[in-house]
Every structure is written in C-alpha cells, then in structure tokens.
N, CA and C atoms as an extended XYZ file, in Angstrom:
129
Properties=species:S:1:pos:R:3:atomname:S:1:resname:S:1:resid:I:1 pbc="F F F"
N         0.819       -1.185        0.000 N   UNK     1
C         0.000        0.000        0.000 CA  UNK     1
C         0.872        1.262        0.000 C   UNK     1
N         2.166        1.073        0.854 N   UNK     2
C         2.742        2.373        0.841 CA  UNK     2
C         3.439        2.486       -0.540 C   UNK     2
N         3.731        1.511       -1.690 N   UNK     3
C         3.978        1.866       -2.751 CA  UNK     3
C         2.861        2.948       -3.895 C   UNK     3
N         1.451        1.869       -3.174 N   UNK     4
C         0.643        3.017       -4.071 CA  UNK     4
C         0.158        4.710       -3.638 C   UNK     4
N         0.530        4.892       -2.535 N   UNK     5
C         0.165        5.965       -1.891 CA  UNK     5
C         1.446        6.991       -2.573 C   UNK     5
N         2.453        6.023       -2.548 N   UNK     6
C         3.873        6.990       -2.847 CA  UNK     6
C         3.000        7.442       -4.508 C   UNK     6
N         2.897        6.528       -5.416 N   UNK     7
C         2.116        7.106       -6.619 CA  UNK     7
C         1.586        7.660       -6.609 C   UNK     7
N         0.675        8.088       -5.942 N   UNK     8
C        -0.559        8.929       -6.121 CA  UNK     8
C         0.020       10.521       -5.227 C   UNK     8
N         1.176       10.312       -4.153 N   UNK     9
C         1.949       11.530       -3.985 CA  UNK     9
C         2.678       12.235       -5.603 C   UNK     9
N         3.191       11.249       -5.523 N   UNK    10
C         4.156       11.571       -6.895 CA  UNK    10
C         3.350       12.429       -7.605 C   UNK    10
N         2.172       12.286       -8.058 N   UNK    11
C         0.925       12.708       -9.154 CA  UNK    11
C         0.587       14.427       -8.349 C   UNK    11
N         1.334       14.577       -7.264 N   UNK    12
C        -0.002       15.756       -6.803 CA  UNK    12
C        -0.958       15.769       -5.993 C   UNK    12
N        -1.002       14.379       -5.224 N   UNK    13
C        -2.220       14.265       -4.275 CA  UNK    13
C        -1.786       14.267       -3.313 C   UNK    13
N        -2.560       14.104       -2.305 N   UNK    14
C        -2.463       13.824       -0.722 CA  UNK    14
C        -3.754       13.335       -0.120 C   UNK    14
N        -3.298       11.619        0.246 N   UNK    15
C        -4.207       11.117        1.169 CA  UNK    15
C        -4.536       11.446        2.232 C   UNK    15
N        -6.266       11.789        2.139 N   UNK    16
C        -7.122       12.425        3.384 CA  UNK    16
C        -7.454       10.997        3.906 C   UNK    16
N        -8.020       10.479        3.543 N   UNK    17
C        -8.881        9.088        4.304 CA  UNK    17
C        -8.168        7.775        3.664 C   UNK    17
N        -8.035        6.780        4.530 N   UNK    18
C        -7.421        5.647        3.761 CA  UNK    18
C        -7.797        4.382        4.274 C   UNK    18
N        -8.331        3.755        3.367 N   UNK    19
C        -9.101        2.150        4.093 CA  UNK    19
C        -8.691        1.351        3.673 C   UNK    19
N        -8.313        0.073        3.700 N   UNK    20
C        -8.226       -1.134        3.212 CA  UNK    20
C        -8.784       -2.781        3.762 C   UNK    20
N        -9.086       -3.403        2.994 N   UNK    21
C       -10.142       -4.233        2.865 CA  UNK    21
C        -9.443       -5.844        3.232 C   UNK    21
N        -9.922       -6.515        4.027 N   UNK    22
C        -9.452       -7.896        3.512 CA  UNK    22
C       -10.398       -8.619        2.620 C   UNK    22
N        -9.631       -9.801        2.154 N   UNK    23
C       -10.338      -10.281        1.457 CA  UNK    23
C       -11.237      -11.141        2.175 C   UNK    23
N       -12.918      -11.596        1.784 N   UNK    24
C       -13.817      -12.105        2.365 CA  UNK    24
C       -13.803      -13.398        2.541 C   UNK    24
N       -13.253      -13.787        1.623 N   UNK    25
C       -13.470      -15.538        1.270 CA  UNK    25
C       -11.830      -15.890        0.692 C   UNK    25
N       -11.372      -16.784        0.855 N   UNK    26
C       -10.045      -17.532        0.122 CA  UNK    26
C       -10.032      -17.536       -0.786 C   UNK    26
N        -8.960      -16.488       -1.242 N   UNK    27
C        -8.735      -16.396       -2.672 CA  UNK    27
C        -9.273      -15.245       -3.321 C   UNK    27
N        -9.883      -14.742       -2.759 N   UNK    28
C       -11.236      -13.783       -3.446 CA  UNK    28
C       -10.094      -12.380       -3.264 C   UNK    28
N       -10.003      -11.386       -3.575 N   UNK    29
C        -9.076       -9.892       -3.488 CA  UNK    29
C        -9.626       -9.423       -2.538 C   UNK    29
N        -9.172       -8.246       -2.012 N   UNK    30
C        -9.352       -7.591       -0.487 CA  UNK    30
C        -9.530       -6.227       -1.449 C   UNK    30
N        -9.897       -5.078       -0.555 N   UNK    31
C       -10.004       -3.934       -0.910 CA  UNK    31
C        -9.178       -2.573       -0.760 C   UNK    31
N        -9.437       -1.433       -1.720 N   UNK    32
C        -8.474       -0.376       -1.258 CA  UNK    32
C        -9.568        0.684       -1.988 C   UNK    32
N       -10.007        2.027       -0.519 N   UNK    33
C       -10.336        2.885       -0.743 CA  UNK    33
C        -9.950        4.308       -0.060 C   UNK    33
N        -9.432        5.333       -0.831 N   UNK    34
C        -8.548        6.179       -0.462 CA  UNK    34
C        -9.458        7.605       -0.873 C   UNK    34
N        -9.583        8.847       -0.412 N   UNK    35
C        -9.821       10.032       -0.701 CA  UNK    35
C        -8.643       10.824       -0.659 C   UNK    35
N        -8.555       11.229       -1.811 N   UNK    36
C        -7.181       12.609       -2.188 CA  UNK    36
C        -7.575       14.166       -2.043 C   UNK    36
N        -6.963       14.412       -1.907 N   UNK    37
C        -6.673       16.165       -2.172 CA  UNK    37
C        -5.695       16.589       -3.334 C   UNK    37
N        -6.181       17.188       -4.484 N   UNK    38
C        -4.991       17.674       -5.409 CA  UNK    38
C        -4.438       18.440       -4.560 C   UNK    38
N        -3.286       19.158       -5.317 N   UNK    39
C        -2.443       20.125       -4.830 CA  UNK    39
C        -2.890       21.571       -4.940 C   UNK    39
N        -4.035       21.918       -5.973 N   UNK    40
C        -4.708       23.228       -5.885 CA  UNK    40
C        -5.968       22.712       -5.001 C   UNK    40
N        -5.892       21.782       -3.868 N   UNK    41
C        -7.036       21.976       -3.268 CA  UNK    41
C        -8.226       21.423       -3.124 C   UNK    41
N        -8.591       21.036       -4.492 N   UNK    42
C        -9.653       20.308       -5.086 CA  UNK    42
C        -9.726       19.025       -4.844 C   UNK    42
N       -11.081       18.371       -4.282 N   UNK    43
C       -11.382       16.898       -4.035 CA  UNK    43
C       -11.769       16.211       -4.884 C   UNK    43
C-alpha cells in the first residue's frame, strides 16, 4: 500500500482518508479505498 500511496503523492495528491479491505473468502481480493486532495485543493 505504501507503494501506491507513494504514486498517487508523486501525481499531486495527498491522502485524506485511507481504508483497506481484507479479502472475504479464500482467494477472493481484499479492498483499497482512499480520498485525495490535489495540490490546488480540489477533491
């Protein structure tokens, strides 16, 4: 996760809220939900 957060710095953003998910069942993917801030401000 801290690789994708570094991306989305890189771009201009900044993580306000940050969640992540396990996965439900074996095998099945887990989750990732994040709210940014550009750099002029804007959500």
């Amino acid at each position: 996760m801290k690789r994708l957060l570094g991306e989305f710095q890189s771009a201009g953003l900044t993580a306000v809220e940050v969640e992540c998910y396990a996965p439900l069942a074996p095998l099945s993917p887990g989750g990732f939900r994040a709210r940014f801030i550009a750099a002029d401000g804007a959500e």
